[in-house]
Chimera marker file (.cmm) of the C-alpha trace (Angstrom):
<marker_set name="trace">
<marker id="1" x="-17.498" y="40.603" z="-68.739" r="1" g="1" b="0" radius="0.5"/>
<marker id="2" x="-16.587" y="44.325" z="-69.988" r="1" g="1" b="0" radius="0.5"/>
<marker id="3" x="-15.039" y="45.929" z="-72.763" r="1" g="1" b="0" radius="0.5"/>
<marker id="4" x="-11.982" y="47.261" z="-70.341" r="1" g="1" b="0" radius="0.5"/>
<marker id="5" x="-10.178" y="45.012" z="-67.962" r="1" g="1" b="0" radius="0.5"/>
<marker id="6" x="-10.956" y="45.986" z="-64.547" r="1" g="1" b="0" radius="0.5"/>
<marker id="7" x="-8.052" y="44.038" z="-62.955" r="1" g="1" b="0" radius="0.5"/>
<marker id="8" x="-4.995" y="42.764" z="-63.923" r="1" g="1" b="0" radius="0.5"/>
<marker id="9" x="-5.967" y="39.350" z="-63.470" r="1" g="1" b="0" radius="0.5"/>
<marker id="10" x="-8.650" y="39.838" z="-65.891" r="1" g="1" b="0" radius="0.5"/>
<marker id="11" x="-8.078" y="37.796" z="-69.165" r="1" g="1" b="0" radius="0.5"/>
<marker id="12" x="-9.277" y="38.772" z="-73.069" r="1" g="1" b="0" radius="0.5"/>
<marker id="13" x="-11.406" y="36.199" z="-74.874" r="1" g="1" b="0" radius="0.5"/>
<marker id="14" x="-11.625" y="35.833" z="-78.463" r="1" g="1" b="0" radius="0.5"/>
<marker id="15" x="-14.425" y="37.885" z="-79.371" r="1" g="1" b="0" radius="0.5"/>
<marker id="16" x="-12.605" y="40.988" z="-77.618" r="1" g="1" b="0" radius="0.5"/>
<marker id="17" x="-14.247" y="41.125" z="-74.155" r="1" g="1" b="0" radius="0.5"/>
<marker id="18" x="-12.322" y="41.197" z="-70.816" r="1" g="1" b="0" radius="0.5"/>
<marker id="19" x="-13.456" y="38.408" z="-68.658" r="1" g="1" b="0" radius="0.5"/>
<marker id="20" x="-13.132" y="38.119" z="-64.640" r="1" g="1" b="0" radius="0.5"/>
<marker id="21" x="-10.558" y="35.136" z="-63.552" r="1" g="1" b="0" radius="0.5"/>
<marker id="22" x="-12.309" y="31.928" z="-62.975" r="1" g="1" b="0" radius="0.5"/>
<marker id="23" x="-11.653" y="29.060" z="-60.114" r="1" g="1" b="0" radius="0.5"/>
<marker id="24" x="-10.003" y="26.124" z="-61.131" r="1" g="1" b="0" radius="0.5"/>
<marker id="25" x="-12.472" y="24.452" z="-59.144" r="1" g="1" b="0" radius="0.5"/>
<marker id="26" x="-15.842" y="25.192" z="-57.540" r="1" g="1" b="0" radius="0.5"/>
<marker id="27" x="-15.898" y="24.981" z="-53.831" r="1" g="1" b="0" radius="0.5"/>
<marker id="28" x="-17.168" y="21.751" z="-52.695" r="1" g="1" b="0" radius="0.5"/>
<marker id="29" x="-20.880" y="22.263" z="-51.498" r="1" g="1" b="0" radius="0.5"/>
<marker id="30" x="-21.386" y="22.166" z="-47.622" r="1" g="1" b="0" radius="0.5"/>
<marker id="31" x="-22.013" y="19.251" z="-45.909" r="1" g="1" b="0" radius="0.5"/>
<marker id="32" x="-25.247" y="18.091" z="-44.980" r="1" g="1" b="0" radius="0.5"/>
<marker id="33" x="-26.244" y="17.797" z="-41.710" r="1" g="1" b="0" radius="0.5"/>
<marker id="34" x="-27.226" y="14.252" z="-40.762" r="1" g="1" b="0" radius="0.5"/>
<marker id="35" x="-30.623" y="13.874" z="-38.763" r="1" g="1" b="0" radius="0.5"/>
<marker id="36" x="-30.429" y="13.176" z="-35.202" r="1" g="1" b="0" radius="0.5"/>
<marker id="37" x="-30.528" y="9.574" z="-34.081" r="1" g="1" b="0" radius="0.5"/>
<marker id="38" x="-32.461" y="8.750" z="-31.616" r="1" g="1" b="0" radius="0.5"/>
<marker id="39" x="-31.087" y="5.208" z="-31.527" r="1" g="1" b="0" radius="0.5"/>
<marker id="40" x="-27.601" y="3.917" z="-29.477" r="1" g="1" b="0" radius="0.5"/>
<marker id="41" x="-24.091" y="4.212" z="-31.223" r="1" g="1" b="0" radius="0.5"/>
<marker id="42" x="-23.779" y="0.550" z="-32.908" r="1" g="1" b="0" radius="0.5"/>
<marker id="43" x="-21.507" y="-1.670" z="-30.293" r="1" g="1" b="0" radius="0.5"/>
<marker id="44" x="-17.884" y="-2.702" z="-31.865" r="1" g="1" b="0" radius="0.5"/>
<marker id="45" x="-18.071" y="-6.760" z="-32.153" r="1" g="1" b="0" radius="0.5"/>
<marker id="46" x="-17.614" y="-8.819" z="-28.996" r="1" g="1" b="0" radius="0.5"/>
<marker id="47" x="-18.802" y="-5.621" z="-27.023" r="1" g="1" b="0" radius="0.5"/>
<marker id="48" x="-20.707" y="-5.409" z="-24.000" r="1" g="1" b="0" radius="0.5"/>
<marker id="49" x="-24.217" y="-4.865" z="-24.875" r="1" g="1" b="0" radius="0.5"/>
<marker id="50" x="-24.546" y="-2.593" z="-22.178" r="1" g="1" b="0" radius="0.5"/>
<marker id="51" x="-21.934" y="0.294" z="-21.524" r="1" g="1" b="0" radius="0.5"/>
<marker id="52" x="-21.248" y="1.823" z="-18.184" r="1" g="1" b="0" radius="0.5"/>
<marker id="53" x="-21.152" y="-1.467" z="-16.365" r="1" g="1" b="0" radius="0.5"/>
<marker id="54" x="-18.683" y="-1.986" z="-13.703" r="1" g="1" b="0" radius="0.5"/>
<marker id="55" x="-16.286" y="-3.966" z="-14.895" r="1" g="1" b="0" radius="0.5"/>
<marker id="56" x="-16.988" y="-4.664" z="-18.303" r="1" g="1" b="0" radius="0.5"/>
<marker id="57" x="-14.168" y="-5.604" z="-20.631" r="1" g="1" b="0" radius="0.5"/>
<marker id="58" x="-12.313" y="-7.171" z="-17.539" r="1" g="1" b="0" radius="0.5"/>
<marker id="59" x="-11.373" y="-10.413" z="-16.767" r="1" g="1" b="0" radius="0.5"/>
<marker id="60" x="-13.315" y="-12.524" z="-14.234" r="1" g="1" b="0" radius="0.5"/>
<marker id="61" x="-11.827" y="-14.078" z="-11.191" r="1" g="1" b="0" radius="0.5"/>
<marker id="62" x="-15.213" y="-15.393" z="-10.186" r="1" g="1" b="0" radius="0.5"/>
<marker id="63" x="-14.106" y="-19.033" z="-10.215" r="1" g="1" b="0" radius="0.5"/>
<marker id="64" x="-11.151" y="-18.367" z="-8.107" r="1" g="1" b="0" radius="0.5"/>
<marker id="65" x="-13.187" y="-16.432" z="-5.503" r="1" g="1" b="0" radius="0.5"/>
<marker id="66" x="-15.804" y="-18.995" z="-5.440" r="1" g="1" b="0" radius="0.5"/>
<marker id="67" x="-13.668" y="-21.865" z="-4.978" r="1" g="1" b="0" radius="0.5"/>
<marker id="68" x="-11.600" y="-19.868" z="-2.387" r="1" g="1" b="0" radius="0.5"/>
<marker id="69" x="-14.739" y="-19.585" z="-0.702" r="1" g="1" b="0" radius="0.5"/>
<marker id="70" x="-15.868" y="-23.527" z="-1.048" r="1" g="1" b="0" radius="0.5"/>
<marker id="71" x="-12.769" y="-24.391" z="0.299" r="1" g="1" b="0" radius="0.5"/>
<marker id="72" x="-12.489" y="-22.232" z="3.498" r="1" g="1" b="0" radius="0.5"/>
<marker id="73" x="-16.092" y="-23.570" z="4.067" r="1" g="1" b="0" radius="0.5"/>
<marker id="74" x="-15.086" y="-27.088" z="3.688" r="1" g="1" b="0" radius="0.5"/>
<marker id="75" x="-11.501" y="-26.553" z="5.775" r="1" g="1" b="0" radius="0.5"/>
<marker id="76" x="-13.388" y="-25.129" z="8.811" r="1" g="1" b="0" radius="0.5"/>
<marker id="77" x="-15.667" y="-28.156" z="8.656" r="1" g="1" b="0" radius="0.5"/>
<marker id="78" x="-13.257" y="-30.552" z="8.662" r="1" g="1" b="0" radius="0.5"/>
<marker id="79" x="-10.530" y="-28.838" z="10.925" r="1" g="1" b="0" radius="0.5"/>
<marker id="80" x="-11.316" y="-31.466" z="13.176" r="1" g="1" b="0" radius="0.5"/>
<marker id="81" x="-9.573" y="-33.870" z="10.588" r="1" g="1" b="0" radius="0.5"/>
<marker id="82" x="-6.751" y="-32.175" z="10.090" r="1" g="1" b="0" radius="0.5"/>
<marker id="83" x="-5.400" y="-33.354" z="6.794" r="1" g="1" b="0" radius="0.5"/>
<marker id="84" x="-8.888" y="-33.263" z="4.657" r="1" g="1" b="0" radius="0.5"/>
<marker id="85" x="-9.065" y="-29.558" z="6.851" r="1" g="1" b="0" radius="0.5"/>
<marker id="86" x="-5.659" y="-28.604" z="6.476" r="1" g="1" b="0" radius="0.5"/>
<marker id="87" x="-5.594" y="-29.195" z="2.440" r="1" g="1" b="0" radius="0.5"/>
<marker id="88" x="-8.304" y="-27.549" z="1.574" r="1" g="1" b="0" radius="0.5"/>
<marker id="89" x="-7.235" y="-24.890" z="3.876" r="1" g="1" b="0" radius="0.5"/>
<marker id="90" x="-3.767" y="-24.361" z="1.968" r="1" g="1" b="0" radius="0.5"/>
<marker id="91" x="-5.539" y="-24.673" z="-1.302" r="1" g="1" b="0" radius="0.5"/>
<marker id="92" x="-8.179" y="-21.973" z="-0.679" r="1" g="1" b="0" radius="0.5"/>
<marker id="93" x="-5.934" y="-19.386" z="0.917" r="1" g="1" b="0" radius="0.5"/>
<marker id="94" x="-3.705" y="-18.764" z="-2.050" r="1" g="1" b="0" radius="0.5"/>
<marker id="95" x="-6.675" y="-18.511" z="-4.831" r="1" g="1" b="0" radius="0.5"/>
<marker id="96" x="-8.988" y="-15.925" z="-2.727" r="1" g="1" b="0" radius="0.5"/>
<marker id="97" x="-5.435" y="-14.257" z="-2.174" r="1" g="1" b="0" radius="0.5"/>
<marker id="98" x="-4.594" y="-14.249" z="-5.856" r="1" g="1" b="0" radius="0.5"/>
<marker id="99" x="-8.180" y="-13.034" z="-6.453" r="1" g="1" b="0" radius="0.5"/>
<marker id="100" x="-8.083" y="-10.050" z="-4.231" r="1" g="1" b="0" radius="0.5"/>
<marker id="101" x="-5.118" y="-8.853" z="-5.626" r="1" g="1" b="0" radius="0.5"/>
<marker id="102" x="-5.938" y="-8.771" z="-9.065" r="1" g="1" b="0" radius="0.5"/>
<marker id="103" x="-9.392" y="-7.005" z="-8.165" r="1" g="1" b="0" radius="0.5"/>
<marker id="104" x="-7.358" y="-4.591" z="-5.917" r="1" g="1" b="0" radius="0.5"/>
<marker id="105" x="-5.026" y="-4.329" z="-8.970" r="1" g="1" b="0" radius="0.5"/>
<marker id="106" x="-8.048" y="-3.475" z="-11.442" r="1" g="1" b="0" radius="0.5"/>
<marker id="107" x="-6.792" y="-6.094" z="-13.844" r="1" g="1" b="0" radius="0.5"/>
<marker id="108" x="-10.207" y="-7.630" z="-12.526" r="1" g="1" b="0" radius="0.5"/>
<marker id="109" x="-13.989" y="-7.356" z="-12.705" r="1" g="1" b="0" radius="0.5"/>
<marker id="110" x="-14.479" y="-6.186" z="-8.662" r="1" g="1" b="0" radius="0.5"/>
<marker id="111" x="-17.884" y="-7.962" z="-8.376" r="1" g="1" b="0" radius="0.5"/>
<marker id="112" x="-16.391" y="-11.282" z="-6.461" r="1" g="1" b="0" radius="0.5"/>
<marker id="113" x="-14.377" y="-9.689" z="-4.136" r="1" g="1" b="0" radius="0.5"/>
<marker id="114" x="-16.303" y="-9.880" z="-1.332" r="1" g="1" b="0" radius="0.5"/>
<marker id="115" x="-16.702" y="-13.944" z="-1.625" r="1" g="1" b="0" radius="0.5"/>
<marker id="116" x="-13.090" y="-13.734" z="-2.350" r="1" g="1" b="0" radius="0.5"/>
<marker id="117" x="-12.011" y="-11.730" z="1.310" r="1" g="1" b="0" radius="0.5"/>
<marker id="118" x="-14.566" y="-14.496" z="2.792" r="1" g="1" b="0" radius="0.5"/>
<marker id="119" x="-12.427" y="-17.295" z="1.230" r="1" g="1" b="0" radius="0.5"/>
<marker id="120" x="-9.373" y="-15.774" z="2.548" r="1" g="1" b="0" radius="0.5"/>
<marker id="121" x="-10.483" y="-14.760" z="5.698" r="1" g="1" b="0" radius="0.5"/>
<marker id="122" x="-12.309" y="-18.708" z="6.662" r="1" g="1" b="0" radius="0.5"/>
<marker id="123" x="-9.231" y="-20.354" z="4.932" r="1" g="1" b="0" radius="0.5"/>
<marker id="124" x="-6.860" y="-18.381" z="7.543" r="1" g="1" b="0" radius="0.5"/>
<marker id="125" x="-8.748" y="-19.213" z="10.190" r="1" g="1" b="0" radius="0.5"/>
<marker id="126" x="-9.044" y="-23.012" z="9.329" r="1" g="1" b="0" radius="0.5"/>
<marker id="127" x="-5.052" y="-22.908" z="8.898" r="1" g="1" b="0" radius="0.5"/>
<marker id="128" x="-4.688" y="-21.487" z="12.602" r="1" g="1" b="0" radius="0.5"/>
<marker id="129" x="-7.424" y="-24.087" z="13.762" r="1" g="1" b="0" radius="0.5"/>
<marker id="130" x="-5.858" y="-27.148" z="12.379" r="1" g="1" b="0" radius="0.5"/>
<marker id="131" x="-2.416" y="-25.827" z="13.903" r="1" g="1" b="0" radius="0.5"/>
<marker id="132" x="-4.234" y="-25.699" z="17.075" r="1" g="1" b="0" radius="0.5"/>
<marker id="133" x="-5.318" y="-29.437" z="16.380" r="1" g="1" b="0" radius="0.5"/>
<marker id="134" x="-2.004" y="-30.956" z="15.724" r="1" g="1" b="0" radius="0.5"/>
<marker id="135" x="-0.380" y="-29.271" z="18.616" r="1" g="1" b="0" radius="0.5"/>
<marker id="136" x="-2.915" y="-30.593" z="21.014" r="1" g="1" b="0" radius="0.5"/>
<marker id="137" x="-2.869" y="-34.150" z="19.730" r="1" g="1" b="0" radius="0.5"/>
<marker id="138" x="0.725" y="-34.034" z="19.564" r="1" g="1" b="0" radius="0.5"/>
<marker id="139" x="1.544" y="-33.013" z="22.953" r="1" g="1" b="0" radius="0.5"/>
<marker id="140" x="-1.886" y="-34.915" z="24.284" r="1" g="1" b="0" radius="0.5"/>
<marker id="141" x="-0.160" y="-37.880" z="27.158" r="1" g="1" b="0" radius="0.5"/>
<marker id="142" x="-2.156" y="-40.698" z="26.256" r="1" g="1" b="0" radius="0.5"/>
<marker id="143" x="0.195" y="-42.986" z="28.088" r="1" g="1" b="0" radius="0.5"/>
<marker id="144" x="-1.439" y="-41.152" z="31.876" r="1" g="1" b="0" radius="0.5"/>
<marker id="145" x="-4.918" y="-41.959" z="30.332" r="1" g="1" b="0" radius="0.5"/>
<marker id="146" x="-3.873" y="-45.541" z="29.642" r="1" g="1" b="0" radius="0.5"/>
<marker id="147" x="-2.287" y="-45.864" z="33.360" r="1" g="1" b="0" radius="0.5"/>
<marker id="148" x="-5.753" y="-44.649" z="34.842" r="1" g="1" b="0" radius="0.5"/>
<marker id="149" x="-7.193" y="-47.810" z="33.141" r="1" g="1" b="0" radius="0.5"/>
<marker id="150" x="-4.822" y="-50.379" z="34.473" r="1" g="1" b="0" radius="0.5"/>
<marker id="151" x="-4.938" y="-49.825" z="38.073" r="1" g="1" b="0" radius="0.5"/>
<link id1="1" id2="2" r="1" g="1" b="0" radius="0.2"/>
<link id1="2" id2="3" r="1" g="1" b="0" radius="0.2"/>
<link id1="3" id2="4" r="1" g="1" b="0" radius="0.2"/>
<link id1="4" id2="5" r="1" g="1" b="0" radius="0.2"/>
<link id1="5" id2="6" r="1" g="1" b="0" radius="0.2"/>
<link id1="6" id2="7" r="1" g="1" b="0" radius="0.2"/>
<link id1="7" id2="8" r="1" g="1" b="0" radius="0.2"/>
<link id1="8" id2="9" r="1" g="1" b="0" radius="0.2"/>
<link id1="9" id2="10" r="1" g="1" b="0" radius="0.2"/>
<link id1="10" id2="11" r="1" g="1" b="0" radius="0.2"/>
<link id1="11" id2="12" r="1" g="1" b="0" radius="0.2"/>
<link id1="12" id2="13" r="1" g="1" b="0" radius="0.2"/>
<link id1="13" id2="14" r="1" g="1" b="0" radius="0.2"/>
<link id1="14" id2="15" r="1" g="1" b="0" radius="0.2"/>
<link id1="15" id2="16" r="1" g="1" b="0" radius="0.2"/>
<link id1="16" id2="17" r="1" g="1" b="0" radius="0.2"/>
<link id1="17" id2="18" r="1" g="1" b="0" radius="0.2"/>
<link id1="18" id2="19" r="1" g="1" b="0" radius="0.2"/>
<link id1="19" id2="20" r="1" g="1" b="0" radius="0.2"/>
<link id1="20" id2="21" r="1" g="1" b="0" radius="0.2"/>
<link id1="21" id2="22" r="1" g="1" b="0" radius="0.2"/>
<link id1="22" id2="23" r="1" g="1" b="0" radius="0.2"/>
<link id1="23" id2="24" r="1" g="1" b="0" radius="0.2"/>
<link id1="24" id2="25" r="1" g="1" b="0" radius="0.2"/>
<link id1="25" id2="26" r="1" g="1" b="0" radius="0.2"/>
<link id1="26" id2="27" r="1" g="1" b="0" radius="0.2"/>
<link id1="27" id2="28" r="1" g="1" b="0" radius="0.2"/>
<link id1="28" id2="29" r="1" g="1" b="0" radius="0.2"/>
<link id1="29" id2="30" r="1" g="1" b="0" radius="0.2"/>
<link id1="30" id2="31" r="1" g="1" b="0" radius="0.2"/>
<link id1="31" id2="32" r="1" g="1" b="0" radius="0.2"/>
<link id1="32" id2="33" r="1" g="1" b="0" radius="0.2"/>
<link id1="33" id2="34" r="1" g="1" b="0" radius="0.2"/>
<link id1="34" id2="35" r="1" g="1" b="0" radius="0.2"/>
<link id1="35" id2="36" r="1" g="1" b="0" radius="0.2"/>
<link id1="36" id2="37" r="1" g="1" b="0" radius="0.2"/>
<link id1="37" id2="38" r="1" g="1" b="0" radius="0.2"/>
<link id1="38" id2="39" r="1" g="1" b="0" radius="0.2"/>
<link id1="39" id2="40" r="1" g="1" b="0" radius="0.2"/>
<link id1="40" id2="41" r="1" g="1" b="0" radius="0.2"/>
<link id1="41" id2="42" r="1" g="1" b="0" radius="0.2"/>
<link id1="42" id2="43" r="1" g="1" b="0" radius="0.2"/>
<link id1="43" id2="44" r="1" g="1" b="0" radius="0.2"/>
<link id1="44" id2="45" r="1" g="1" b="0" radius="0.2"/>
<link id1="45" id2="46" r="1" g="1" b="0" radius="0.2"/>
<link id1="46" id2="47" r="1" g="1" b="0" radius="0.2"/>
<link id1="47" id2="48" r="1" g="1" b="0" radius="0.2"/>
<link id1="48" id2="49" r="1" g="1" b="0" radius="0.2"/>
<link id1="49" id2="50" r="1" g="1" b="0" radius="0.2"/>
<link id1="50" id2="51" r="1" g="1" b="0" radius="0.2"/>
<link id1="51" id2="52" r="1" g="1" b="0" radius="0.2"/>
<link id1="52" id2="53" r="1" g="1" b="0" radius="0.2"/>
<link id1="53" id2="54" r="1" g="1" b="0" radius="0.2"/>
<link id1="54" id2="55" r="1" g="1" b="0" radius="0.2"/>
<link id1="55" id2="56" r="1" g="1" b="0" radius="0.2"/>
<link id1="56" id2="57" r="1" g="1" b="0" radius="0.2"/>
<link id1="57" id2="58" r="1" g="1" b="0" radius="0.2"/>
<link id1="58" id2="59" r="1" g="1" b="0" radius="0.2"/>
<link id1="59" id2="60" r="1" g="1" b="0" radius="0.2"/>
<link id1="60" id2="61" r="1" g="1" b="0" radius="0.2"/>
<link id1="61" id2="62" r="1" g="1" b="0" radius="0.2"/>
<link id1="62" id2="63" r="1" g="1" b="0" radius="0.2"/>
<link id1="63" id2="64" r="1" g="1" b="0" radius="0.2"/>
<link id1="64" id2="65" r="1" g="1" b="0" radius="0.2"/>
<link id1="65" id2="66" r="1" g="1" b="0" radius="0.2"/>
<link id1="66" id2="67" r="1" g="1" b="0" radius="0.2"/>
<link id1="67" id2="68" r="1" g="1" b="0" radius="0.2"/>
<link id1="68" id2="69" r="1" g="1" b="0" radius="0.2"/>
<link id1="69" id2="70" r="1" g="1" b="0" radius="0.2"/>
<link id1="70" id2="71" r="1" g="1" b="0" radius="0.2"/>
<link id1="71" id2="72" r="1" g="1" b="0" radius="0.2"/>
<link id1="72" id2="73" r="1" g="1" b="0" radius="0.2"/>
<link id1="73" id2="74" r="1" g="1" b="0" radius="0.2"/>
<link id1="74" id2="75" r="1" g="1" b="0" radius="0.2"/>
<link id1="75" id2="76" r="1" g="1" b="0" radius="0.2"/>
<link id1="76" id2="77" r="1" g="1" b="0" radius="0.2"/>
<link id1="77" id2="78" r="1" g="1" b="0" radius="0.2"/>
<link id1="78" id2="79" r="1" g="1" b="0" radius="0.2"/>
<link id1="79" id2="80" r="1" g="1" b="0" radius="0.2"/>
<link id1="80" id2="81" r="1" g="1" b="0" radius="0.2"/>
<link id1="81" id2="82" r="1" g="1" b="0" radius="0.2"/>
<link id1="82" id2="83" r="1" g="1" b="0" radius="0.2"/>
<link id1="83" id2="84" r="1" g="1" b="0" radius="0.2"/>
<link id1="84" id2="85" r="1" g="1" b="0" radius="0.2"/>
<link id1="85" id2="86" r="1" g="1" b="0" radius="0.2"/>
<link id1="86" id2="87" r="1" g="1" b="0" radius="0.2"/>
<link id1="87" id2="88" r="1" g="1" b="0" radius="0.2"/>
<link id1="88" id2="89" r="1" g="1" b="0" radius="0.2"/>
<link id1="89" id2="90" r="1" g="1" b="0" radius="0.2"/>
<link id1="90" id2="91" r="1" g="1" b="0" radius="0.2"/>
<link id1="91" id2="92" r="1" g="1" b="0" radius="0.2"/>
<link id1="92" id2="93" r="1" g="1" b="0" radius="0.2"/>
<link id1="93" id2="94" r="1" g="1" b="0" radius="0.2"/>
<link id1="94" id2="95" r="1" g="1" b="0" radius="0.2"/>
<link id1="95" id2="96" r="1" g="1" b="0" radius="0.2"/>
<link id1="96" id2="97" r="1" g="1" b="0" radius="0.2"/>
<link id1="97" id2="98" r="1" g="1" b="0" radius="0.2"/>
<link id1="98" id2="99" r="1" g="1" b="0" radius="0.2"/>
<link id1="99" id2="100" r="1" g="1" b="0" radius="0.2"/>
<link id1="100" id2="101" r="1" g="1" b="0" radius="0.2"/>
<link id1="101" id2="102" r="1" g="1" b="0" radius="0.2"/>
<link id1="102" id2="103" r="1" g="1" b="0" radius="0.2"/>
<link id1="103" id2="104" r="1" g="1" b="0" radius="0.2"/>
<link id1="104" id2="105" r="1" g="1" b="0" radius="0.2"/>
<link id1="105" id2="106" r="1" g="1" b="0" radius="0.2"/>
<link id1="106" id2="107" r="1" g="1" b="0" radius="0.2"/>
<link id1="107" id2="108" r="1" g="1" b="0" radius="0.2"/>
<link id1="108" id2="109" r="1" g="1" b="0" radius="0.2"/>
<link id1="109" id2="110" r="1" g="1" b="0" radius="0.2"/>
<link id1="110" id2="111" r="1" g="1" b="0" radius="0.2"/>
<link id1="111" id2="112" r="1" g="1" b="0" radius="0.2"/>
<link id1="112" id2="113" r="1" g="1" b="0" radius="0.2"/>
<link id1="113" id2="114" r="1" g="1" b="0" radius="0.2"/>
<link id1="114" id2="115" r="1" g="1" b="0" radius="0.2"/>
<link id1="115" id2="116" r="1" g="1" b="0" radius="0.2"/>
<link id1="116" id2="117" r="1" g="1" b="0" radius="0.2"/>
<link id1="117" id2="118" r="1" g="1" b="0" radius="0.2"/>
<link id1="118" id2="119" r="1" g="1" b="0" radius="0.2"/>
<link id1="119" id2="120" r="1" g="1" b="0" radius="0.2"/>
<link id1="120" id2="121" r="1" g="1" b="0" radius="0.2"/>
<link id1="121" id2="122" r="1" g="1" b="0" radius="0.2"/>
<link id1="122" id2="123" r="1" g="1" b="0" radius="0.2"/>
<link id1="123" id2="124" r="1" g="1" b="0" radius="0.2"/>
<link id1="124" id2="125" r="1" g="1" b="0" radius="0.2"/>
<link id1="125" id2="126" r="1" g="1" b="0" radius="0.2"/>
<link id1="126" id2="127" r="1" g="1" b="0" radius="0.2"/>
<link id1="127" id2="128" r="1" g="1" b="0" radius="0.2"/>
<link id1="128" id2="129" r="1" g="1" b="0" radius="0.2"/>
<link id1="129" id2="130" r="1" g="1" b="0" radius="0.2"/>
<link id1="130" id2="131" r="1" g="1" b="0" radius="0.2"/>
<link id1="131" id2="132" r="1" g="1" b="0" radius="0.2"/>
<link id1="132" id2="133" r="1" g="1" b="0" radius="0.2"/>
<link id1="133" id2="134" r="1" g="1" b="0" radius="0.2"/>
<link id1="134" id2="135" r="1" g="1" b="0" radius="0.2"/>
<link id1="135" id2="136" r="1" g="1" b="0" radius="0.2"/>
<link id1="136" id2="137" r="1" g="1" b="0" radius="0.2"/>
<link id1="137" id2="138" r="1" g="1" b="0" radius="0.2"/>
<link id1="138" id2="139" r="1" g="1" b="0" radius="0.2"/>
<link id1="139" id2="140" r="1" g="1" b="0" radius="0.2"/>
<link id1="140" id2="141" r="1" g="1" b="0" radius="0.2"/>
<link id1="141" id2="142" r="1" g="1" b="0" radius="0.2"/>
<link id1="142" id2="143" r="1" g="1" b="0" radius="0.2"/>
<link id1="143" id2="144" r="1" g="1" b="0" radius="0.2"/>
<link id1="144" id2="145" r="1" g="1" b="0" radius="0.2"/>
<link id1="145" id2="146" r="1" g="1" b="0" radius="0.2"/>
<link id1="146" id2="147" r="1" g="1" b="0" radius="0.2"/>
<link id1="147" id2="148" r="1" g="1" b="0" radius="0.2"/>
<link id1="148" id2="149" r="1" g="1" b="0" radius="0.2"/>
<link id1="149" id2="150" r="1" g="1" b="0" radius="0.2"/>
<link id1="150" id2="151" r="1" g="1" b="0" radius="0.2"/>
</marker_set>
């Protein structure tokens, strides 16, 4: 306030004093700093308790691993019999196969993988064993064997 305007933008009140302009409105204060938290960042819902574990968030091929597994087990068992053998042989292969390449893929968790290369890996070997099988009872003469026995 002063009896002489000292800027241009200076205005004259009613009682005959020049005034300094004023703000429309007064600066908003400063935020206050929030405390540090010592506790975690609250976890969206459905979350993984847990972040930073391999594989969280992705699907699980677990049951296709395991029975890829189960089956190539069971197939080398009973290559011998080659239909029980040979099924659960051409069952097996394609799930540890589908498996692998959704965990090679990343659209899956990576923690079966291994029981899912197992799966494949017994399941191929059962298919080449009950090939094996067929072939030798197929070509096997049984009519010689049967000729030794009646003379």
């Amino acid at each position: 306030m002063s009896d002489t305007p000292q800027d241009p933008t200076w205005w004259q009140a009613s009682d005959g004093k020049w005034y300094p302009p004023q703000p429309a409105t007064p600066p908003p204060p400063p935020p206050e700093a929030a405390p540090p938290s010592f506790a975690p960042p609250q976890q969206p819902f459905g979350a993984q308790p847990f972040p930073g574990v391999p594989g969280v968030g992705l699907p699980s091929v677990n049951g296709q691993a395991v029975a890829s597994m189960v089956l190539g087990i069971v197939a080398l068992i009973f290559c011998w019999c080659w239909p029980v053998g040979g099924v659960c042989a051409v069952v097996g292969l394609p799930l540890g196969l589908v498996a692998r390449s959704r965990i090679t893929k990343g659209e899956a968790d990576p923690q079966p993988k291994a029981m899912a290369t197992a799966g494949v890996i017994m399941c191929g070997i059962a298919i080449v064993l009950v090939i094996v099988i067929v072939i030798i009872a197929i070509n096997a003469d049984t009519t010689s064997f049967e000729s030794d026995f009646n003379n």
